[in-house]
Each structure stands twice: as C-alpha cells, then as structure tokens.
Jmol script that loads the backbone (N, CA, C; Angstrom):
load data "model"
ATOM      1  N   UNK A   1     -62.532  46.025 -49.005  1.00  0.00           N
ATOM      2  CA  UNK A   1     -63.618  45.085 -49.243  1.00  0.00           C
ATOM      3  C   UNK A   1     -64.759  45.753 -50.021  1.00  0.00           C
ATOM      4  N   UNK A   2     -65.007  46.737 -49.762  1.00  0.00           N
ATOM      5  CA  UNK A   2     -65.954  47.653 -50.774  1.00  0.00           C
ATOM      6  C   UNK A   2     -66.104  48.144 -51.574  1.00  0.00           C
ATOM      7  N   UNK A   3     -64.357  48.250 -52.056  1.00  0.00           N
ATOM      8  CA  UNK A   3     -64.280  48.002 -53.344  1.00  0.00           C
ATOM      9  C   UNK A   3     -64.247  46.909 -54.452  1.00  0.00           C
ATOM     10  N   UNK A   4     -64.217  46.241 -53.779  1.00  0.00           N
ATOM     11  CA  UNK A   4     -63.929  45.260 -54.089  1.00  0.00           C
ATOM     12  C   UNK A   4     -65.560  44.772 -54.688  1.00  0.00           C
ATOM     13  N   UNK A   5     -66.464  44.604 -53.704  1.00  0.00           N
ATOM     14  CA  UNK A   5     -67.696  44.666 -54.193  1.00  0.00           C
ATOM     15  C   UNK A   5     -68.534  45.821 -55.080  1.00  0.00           C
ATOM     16  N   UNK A   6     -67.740  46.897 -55.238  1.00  0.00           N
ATOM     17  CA  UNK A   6     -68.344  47.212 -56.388  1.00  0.00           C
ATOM     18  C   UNK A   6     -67.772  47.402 -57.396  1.00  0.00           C
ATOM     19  N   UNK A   7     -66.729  47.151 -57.857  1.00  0.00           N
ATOM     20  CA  UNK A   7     -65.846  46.709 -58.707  1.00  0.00           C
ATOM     21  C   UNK A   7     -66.716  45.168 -59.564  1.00  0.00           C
ATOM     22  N   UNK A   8     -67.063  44.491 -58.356  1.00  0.00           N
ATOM     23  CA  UNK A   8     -67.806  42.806 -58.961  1.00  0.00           C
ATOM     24  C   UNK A   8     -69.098  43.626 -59.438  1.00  0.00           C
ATOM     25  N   UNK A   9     -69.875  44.158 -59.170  1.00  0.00           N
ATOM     26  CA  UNK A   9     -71.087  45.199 -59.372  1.00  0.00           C
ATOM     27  C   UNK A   9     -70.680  45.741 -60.733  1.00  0.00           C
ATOM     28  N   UNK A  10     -70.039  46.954 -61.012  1.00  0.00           N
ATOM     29  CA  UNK A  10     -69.752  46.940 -61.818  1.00  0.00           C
ATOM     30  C   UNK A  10     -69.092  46.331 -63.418  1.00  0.00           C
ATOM     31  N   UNK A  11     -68.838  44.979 -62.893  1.00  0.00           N
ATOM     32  CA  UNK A  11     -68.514  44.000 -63.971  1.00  0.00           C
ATOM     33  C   UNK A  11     -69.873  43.449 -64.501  1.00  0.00           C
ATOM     34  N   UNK A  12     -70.592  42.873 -63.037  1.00  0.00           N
ATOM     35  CA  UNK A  12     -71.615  42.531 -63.654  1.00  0.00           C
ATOM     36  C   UNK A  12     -72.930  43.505 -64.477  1.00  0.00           C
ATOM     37  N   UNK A  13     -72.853  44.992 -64.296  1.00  0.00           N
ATOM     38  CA  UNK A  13     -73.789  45.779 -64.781  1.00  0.00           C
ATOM     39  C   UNK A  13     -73.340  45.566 -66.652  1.00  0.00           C
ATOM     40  N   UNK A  14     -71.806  46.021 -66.792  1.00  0.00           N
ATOM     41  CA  UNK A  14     -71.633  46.279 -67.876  1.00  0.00           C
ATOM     42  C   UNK A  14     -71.496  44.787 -68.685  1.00  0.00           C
ATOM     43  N   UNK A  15     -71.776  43.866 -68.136  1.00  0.00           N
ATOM     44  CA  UNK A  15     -72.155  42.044 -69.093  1.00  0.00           C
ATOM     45  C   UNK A  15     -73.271  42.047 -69.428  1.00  0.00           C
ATOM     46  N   UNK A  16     -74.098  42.597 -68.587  1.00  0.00           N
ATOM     47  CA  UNK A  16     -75.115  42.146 -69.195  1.00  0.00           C
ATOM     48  C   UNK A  16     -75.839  42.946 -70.692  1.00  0.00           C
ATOM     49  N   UNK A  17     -76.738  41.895 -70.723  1.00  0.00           N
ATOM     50  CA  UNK A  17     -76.936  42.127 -72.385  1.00  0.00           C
ATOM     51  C   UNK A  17     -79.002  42.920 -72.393  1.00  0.00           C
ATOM     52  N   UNK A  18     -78.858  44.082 -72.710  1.00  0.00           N
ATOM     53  CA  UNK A  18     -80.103  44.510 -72.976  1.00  0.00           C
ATOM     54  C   UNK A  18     -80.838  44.181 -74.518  1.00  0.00           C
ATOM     55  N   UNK A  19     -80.127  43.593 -74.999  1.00  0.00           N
ATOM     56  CA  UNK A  19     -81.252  43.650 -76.284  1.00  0.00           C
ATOM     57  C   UNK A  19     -81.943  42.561 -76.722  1.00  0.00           C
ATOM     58  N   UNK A  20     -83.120  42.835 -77.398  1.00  0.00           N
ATOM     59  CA  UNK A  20     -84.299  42.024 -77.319  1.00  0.00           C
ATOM     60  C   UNK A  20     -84.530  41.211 -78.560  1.00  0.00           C
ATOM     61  N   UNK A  21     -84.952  40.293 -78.273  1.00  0.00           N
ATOM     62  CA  UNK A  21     -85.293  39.312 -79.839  1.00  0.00           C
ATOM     63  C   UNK A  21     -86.306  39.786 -80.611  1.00  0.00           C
ATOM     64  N   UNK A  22     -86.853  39.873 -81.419  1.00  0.00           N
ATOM     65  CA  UNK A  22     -87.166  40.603 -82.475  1.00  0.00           C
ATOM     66  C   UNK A  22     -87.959  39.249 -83.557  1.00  0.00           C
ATOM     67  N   UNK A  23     -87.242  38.325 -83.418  1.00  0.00           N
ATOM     68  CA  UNK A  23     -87.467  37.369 -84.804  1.00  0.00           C
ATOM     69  C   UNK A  23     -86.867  35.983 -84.234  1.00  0.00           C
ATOM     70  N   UNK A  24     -87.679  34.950 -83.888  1.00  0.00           N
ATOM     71  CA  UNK A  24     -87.121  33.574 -83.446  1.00  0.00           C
ATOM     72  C   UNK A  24     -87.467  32.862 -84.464  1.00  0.00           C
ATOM     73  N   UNK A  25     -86.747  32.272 -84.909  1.00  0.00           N
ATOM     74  CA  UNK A  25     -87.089  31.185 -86.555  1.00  0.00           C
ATOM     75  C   UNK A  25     -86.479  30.121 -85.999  1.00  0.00           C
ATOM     76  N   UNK A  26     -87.150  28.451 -86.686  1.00  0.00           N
ATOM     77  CA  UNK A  26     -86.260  27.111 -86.423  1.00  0.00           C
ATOM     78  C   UNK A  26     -86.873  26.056 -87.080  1.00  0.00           C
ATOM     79  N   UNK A  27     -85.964  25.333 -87.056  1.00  0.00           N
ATOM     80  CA  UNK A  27     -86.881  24.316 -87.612  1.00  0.00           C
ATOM     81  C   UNK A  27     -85.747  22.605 -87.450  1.00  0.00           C
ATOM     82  N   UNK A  28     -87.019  21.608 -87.356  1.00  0.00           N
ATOM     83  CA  UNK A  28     -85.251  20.381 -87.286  1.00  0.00           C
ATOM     84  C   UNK A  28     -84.969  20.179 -88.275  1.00  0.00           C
ATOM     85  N   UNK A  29     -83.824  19.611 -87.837  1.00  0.00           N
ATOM     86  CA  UNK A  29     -82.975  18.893 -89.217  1.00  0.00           C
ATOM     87  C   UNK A  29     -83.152  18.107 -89.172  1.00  0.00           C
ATOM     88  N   UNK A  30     -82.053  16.957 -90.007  1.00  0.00           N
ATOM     89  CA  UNK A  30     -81.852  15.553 -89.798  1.00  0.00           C
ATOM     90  C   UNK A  30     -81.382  14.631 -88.717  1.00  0.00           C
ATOM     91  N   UNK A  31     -80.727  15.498 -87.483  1.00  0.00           N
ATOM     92  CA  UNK A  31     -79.552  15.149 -86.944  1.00  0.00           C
ATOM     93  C   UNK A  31     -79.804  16.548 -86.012  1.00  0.00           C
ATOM     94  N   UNK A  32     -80.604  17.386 -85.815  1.00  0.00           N
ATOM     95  CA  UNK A  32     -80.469  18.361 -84.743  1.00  0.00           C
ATOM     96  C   UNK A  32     -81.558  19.298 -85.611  1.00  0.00           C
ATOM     97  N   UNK A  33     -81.266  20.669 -85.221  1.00  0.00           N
ATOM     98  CA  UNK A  33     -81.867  21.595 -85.308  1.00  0.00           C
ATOM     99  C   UNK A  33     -81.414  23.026 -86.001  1.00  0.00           C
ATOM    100  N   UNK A  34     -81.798  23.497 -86.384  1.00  0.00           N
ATOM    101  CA  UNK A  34     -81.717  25.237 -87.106  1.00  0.00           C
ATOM    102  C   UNK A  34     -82.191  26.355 -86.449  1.00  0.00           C
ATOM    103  N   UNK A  35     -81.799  27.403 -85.878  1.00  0.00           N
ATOM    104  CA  UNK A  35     -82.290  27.840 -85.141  1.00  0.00           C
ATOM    105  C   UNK A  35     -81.463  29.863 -86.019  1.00  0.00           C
ATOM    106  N   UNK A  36     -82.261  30.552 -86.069  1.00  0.00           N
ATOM    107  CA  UNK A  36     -82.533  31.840 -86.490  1.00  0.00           C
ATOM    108  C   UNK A  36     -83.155  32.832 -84.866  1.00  0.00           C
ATOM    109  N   UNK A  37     -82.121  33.674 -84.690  1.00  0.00           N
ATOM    110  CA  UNK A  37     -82.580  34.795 -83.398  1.00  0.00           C
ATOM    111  C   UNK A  37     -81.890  35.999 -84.351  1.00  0.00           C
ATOM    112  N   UNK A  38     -82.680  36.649 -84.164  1.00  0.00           N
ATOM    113  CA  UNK A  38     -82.578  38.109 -84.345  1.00  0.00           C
ATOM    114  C   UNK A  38     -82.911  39.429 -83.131  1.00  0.00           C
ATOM    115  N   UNK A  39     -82.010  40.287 -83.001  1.00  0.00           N
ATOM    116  CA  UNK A  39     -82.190  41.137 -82.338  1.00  0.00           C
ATOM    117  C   UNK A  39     -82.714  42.391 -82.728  1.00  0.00           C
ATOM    118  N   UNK A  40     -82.891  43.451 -81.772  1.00  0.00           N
ATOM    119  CA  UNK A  40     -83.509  45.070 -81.760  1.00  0.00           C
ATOM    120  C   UNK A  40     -82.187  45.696 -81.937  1.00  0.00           C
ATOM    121  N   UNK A  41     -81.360  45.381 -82.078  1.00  0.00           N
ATOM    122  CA  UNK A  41     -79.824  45.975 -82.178  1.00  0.00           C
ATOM    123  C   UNK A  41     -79.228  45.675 -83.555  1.00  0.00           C
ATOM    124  N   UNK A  42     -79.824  45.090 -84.309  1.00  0.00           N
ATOM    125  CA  UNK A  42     -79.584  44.623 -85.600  1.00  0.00           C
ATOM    126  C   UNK A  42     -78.525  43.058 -85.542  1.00  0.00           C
ATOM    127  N   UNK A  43     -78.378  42.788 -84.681  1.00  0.00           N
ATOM    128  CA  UNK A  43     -77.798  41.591 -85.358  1.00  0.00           C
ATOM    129  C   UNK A  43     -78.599  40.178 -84.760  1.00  0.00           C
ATOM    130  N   UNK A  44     -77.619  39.204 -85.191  1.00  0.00           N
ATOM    131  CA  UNK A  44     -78.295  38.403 -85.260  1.00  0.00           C
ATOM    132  C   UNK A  44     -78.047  36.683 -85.089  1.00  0.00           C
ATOM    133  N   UNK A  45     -77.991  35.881 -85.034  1.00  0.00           N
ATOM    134  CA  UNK A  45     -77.108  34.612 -85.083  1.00  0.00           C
ATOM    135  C   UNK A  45     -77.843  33.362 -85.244  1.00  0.00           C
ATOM    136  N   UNK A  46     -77.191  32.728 -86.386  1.00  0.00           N
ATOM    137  CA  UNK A  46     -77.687  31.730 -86.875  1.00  0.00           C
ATOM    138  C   UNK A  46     -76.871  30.135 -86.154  1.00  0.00           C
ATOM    139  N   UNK A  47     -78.314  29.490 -86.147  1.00  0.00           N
ATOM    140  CA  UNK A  47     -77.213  28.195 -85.552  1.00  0.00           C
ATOM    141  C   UNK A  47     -77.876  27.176 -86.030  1.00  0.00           C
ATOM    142  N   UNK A  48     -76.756  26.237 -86.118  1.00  0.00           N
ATOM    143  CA  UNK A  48     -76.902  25.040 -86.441  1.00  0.00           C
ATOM    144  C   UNK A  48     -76.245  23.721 -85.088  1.00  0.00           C
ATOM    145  N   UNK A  49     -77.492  23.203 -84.557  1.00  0.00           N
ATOM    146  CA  UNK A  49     -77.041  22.270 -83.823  1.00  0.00           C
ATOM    147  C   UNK A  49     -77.038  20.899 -83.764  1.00  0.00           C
ATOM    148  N   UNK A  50     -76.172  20.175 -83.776  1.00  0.00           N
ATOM    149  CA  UNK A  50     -76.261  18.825 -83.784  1.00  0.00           C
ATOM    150  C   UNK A  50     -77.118  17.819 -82.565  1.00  0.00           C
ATOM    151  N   UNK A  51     -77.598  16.885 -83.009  1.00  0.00           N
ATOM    152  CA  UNK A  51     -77.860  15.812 -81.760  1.00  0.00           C
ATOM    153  C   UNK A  51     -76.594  15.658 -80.418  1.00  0.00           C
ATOM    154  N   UNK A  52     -75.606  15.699 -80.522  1.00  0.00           N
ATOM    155  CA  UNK A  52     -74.573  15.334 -80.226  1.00  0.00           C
ATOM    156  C   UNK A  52     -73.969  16.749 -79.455  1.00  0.00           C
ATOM    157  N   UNK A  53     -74.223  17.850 -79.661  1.00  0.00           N
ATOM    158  CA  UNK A  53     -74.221  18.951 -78.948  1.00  0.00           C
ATOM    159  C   UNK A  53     -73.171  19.612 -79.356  1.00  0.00           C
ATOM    160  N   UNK A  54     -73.271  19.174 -81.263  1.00  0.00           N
ATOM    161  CA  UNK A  54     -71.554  20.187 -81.305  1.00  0.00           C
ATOM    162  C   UNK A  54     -72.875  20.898 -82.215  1.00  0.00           C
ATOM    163  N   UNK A  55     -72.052  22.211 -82.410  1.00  0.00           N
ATOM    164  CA  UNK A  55     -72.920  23.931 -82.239  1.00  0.00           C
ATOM    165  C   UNK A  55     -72.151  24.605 -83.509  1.00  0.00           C
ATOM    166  N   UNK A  56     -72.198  25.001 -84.142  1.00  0.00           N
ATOM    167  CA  UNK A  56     -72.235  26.027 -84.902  1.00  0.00           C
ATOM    168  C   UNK A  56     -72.613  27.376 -85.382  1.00  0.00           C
ATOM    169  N   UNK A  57     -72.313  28.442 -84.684  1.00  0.00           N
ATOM    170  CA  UNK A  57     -73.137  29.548 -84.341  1.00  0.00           C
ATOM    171  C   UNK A  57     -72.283  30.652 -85.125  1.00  0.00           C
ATOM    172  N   UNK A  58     -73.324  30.793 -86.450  1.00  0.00           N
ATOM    173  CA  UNK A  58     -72.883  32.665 -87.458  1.00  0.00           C
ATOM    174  C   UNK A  58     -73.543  33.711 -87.185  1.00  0.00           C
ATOM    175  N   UNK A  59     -72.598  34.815 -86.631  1.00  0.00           N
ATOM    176  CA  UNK A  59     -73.400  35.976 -86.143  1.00  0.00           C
ATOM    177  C   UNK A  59     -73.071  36.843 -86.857  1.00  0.00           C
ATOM    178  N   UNK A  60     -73.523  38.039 -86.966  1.00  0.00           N
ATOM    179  CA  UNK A  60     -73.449  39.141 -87.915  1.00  0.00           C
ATOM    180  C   UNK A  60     -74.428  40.023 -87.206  1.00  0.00           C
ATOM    181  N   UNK A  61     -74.804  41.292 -88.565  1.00  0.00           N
ATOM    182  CA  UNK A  61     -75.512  41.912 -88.475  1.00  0.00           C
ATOM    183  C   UNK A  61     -76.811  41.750 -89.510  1.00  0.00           C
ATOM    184  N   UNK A  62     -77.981  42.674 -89.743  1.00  0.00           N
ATOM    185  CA  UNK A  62     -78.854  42.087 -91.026  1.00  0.00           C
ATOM    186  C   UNK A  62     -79.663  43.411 -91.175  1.00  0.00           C
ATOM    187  N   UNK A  63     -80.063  43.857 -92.182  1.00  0.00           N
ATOM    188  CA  UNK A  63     -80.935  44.606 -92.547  1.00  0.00           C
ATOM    189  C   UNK A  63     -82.374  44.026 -93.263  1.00  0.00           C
ATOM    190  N   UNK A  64     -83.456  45.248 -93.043  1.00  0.00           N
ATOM    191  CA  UNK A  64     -84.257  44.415 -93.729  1.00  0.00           C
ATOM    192  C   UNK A  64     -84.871  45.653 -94.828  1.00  0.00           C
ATOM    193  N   UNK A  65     -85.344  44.673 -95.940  1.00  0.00           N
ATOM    194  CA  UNK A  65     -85.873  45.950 -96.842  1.00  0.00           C
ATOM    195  C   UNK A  65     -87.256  45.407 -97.259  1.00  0.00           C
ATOM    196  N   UNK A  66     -88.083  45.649 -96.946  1.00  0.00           N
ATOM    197  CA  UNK A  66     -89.753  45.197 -97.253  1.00  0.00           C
ATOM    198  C   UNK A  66     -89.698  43.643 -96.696  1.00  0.00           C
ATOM    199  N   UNK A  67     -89.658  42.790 -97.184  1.00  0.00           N
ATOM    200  CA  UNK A  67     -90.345  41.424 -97.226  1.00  0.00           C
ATOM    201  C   UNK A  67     -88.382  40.690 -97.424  1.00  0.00           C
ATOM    202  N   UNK A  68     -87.589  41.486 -97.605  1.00  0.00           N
ATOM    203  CA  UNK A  68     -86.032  41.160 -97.886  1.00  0.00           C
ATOM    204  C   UNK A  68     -84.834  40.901 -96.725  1.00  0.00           C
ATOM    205  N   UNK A  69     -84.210  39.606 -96.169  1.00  0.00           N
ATOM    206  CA  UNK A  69     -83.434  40.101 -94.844  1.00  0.00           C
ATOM    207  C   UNK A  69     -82.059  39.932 -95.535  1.00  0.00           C
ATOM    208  N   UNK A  70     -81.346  40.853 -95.432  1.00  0.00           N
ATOM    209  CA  UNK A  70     -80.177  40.543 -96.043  1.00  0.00           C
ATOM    210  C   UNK A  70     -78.893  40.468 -94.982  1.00  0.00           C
ATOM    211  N   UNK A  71     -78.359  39.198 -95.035  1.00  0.00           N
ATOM    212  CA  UNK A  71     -77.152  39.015 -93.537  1.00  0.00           C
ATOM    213  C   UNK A  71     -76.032  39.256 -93.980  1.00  0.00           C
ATOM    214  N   UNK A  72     -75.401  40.147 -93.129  1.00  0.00           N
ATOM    215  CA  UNK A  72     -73.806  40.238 -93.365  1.00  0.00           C
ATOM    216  C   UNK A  72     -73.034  39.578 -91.999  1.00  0.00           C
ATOM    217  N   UNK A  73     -72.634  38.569 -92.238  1.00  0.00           N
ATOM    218  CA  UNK A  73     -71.722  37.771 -91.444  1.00  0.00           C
ATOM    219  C   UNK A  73     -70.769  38.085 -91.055  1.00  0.00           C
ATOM    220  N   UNK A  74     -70.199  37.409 -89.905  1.00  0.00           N
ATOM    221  CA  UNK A  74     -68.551  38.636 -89.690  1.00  0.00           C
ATOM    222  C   UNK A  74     -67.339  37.764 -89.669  1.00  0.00           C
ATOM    223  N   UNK A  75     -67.961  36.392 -89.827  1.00  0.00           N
ATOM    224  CA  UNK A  75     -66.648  35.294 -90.307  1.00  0.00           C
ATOM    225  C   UNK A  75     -67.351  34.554 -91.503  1.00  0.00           C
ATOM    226  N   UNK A  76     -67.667  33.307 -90.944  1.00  0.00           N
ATOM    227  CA  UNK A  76     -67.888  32.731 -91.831  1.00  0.00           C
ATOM    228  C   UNK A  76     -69.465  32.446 -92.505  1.00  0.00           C
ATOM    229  N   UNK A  77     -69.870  32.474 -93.574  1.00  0.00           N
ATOM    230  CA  UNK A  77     -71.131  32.104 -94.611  1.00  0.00           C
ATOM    231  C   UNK A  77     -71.661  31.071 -94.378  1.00  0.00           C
ATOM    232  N   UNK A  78     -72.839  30.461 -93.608  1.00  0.00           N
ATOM    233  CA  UNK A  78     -73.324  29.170 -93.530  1.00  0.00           C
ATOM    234  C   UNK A  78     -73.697  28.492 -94.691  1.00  0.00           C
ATOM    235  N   UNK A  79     -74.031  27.763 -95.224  1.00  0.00           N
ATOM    236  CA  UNK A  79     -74.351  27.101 -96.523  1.00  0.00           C
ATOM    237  C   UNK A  79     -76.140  27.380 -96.976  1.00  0.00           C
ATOM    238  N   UNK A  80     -76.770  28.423 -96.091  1.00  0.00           N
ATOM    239  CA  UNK A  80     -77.795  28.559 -96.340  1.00  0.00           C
ATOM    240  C   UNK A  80     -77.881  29.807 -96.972  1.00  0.00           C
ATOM    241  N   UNK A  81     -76.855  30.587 -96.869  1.00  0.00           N
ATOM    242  CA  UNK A  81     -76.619  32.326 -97.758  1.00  0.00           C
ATOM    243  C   UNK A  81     -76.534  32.963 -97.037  1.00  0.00           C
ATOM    244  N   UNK A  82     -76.641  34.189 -97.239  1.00  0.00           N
ATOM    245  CA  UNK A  82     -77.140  35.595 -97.021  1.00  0.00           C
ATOM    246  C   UNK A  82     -78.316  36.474 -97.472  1.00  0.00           C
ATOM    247  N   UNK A  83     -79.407  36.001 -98.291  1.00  0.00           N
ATOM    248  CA  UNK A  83     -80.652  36.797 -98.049  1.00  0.00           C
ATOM    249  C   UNK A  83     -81.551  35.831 -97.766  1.00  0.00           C
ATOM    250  N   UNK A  84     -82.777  36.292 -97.748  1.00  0.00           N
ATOM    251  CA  UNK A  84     -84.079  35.670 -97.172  1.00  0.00           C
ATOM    252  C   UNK A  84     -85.134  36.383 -97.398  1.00  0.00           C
ATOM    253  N   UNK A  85     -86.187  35.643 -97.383  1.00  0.00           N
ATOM    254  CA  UNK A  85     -87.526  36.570 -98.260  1.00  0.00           C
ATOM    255  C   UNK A  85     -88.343  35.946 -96.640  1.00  0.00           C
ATOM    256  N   UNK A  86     -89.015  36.625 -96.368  1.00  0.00           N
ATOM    257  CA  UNK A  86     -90.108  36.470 -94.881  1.00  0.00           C
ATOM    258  C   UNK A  86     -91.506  36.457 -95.752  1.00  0.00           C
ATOM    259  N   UNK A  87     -92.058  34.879 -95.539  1.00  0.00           N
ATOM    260  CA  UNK A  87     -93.415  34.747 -96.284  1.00  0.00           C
ATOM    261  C   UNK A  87     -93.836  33.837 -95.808  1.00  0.00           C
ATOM    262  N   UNK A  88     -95.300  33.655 -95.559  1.00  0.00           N
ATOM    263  CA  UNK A  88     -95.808  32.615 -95.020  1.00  0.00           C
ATOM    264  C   UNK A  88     -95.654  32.012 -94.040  1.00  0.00           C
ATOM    265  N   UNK A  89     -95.086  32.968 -92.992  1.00  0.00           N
ATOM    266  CA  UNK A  89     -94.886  32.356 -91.781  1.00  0.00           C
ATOM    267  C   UNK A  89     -93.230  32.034 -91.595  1.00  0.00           C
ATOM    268  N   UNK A  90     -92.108  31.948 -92.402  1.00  0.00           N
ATOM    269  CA  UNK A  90     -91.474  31.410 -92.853  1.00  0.00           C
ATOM    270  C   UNK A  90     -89.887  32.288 -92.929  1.00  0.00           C
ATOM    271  N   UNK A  91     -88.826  31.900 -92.958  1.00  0.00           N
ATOM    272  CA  UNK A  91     -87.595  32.914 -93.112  1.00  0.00           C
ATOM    273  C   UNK A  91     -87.042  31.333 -94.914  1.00  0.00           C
ATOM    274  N   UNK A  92     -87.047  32.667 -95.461  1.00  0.00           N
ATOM    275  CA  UNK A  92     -86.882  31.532 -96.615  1.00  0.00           C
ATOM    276  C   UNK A  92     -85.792  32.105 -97.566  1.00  0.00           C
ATOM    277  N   UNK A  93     -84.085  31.713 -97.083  1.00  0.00           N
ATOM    278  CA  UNK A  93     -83.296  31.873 -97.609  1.00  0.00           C
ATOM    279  C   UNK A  93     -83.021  31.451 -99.115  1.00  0.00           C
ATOM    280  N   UNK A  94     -82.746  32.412-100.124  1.00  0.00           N
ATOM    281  CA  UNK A  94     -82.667  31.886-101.610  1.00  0.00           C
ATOM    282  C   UNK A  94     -81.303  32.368-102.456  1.00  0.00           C
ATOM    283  N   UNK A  95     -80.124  32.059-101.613  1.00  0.00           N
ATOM    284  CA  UNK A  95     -78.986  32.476-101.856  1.00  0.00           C
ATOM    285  C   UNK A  95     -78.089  31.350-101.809  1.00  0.00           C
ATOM    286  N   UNK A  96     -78.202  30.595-101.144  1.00  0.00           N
ATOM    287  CA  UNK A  96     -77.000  29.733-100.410  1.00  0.00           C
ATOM    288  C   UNK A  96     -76.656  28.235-101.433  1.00  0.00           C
ATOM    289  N   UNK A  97     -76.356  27.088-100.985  1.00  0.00           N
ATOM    290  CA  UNK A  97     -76.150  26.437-101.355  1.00  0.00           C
ATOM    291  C   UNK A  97     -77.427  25.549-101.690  1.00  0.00           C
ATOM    292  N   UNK A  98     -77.799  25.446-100.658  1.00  0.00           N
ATOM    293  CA  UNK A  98     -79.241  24.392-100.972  1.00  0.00           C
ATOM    294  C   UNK A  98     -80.622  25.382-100.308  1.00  0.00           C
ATOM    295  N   UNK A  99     -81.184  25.321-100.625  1.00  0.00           N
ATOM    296  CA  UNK A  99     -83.128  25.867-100.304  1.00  0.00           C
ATOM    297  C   UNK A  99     -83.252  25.835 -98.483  1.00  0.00           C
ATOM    298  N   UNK A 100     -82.797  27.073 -97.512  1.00  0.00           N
ATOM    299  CA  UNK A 100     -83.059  26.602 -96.437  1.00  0.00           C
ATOM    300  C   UNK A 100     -84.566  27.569 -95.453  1.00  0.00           C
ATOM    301  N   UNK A 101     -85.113  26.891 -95.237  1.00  0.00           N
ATOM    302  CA  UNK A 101     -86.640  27.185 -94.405  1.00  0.00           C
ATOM    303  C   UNK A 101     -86.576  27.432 -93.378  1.00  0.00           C
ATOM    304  N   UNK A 102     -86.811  28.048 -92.129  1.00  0.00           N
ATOM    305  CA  UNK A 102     -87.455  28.371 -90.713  1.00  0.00           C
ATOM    306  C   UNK A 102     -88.620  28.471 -90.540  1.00  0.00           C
ATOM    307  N   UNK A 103     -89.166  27.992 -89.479  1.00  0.00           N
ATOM    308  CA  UNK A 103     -90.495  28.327 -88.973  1.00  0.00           C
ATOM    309  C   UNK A 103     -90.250  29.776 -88.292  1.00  0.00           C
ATOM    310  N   UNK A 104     -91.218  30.695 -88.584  1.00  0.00           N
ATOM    311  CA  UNK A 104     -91.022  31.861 -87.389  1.00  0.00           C
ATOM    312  C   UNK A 104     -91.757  31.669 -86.437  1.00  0.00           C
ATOM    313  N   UNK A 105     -91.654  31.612 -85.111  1.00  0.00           N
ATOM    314  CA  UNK A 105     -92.260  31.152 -83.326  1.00  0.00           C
ATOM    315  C   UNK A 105     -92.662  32.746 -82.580  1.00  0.00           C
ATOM    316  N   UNK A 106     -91.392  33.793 -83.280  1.00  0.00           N
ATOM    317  CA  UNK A 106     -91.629  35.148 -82.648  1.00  0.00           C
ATOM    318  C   UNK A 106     -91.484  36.061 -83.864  1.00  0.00           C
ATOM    319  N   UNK A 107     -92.409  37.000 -84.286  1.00  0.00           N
ATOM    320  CA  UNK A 107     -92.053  38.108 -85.415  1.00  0.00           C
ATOM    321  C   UNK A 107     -92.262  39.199 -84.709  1.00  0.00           C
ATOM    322  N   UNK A 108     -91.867  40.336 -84.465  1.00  0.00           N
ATOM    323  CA  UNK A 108     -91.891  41.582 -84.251  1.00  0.00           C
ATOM    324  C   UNK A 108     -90.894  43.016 -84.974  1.00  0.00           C
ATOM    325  N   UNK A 109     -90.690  42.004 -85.985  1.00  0.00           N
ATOM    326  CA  UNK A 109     -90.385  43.383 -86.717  1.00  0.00           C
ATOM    327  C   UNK A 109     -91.110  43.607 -87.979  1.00  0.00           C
ATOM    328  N   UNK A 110     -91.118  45.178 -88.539  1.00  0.00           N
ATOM    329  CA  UNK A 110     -92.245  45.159 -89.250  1.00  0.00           C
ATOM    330  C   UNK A 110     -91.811  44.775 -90.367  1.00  0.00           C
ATOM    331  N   UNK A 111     -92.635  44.500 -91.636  1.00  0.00           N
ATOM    332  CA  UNK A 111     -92.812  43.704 -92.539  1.00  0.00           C
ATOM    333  C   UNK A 111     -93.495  44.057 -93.188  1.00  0.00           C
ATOM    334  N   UNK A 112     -93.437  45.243 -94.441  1.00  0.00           N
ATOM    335  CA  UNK A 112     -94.171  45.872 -95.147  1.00  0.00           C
ATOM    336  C   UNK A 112     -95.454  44.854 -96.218  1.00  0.00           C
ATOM    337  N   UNK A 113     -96.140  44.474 -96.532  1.00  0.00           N
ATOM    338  CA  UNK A 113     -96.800  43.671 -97.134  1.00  0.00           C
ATOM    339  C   UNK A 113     -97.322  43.997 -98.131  1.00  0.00           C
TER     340      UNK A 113
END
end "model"
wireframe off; spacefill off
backbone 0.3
color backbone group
C-alpha cells in the first residue's frame, strides 16, 4: 500500500508543469477568440477558439530578437505566420495569410526599444 502511494506521488510530482507565462496576448474574433501564451521555457501556443468550443491549439517554440518574435511550430502553421513585431501594446504578426493582431493583458519579457 505504500508503495503504492508513492508511486501516485511520484506521478503526480513529475506532471506537473513549472513554467511561467511570460506574454498573454488575445483578442475576439468573429465567432470566438485568439488567444497567444507564451512561456519562460521558450515555447509557446497559439489558439484559436470557436463559440462552439471546437479549439485549435499551435504550439512550438519562439525566439525573440529586439522588438521581433519569430515562431517555429512543430506541426502545423496557423494562417496568421510565423513572425511578429511587439508594438503598441500589441503582438502584430506580418507573415501569414491575412494581418493578425493581439492585445497583450501580460508582458514580461524584455523588449529592447
């Protein structure tokens, strides 16, 4: 039995997740919401959610270079790109298919100016 309980102990130590958000961006859509989290671990995940509760979630990793976020995805490319310029409050992708915006709610990473 005592092993048994720390065996469950040990499952649960090594799930859980230590790393911290860094960068919360969002903004609505037409039909749901956009939502940008970034972590202290470098990655990161982009989502797109519907009214209706179907989800779309691209994760990767991202670097940043001055005022530049550049995402490397690990499946698939959302239709908003892979870079982004951080201005005005703002995560402002200029790669993708169409012009896509975030509000930023949390910034804590630095941001040379």
């Amino acid at each position: 039995m005592k092993l048994r309980i720390l065996y469950l102990i040990l499952i649960i130590i090594s799930c859980k997740d230590d790393k911290k958000e860094v960068l919360l961006a969002d903004r609505e859509a037409p039909l749901g919401w956009i939502y940008l989290k970034m972590y202290d671990d470098k990655s990161f995940e982009f989502i797109s959610q519907g009214m209706l509760m179907d989800k779309d979630i691209y994760k990767g990793s991202y670097e940043l270079n001055n005022d530049t976020l550049y995402f490397k995805y690990r499946d698939s490319i959302p239709k908003a790109g892979s870079k982004a310029l951080i201005k005005d409050g703002s995560v402002n992708y200029i790669n993708g298919a169409y012009p896509e915006s975030v509000h930023i709610k949390l910034n804590k990473l630095l941001v040379n100016k």
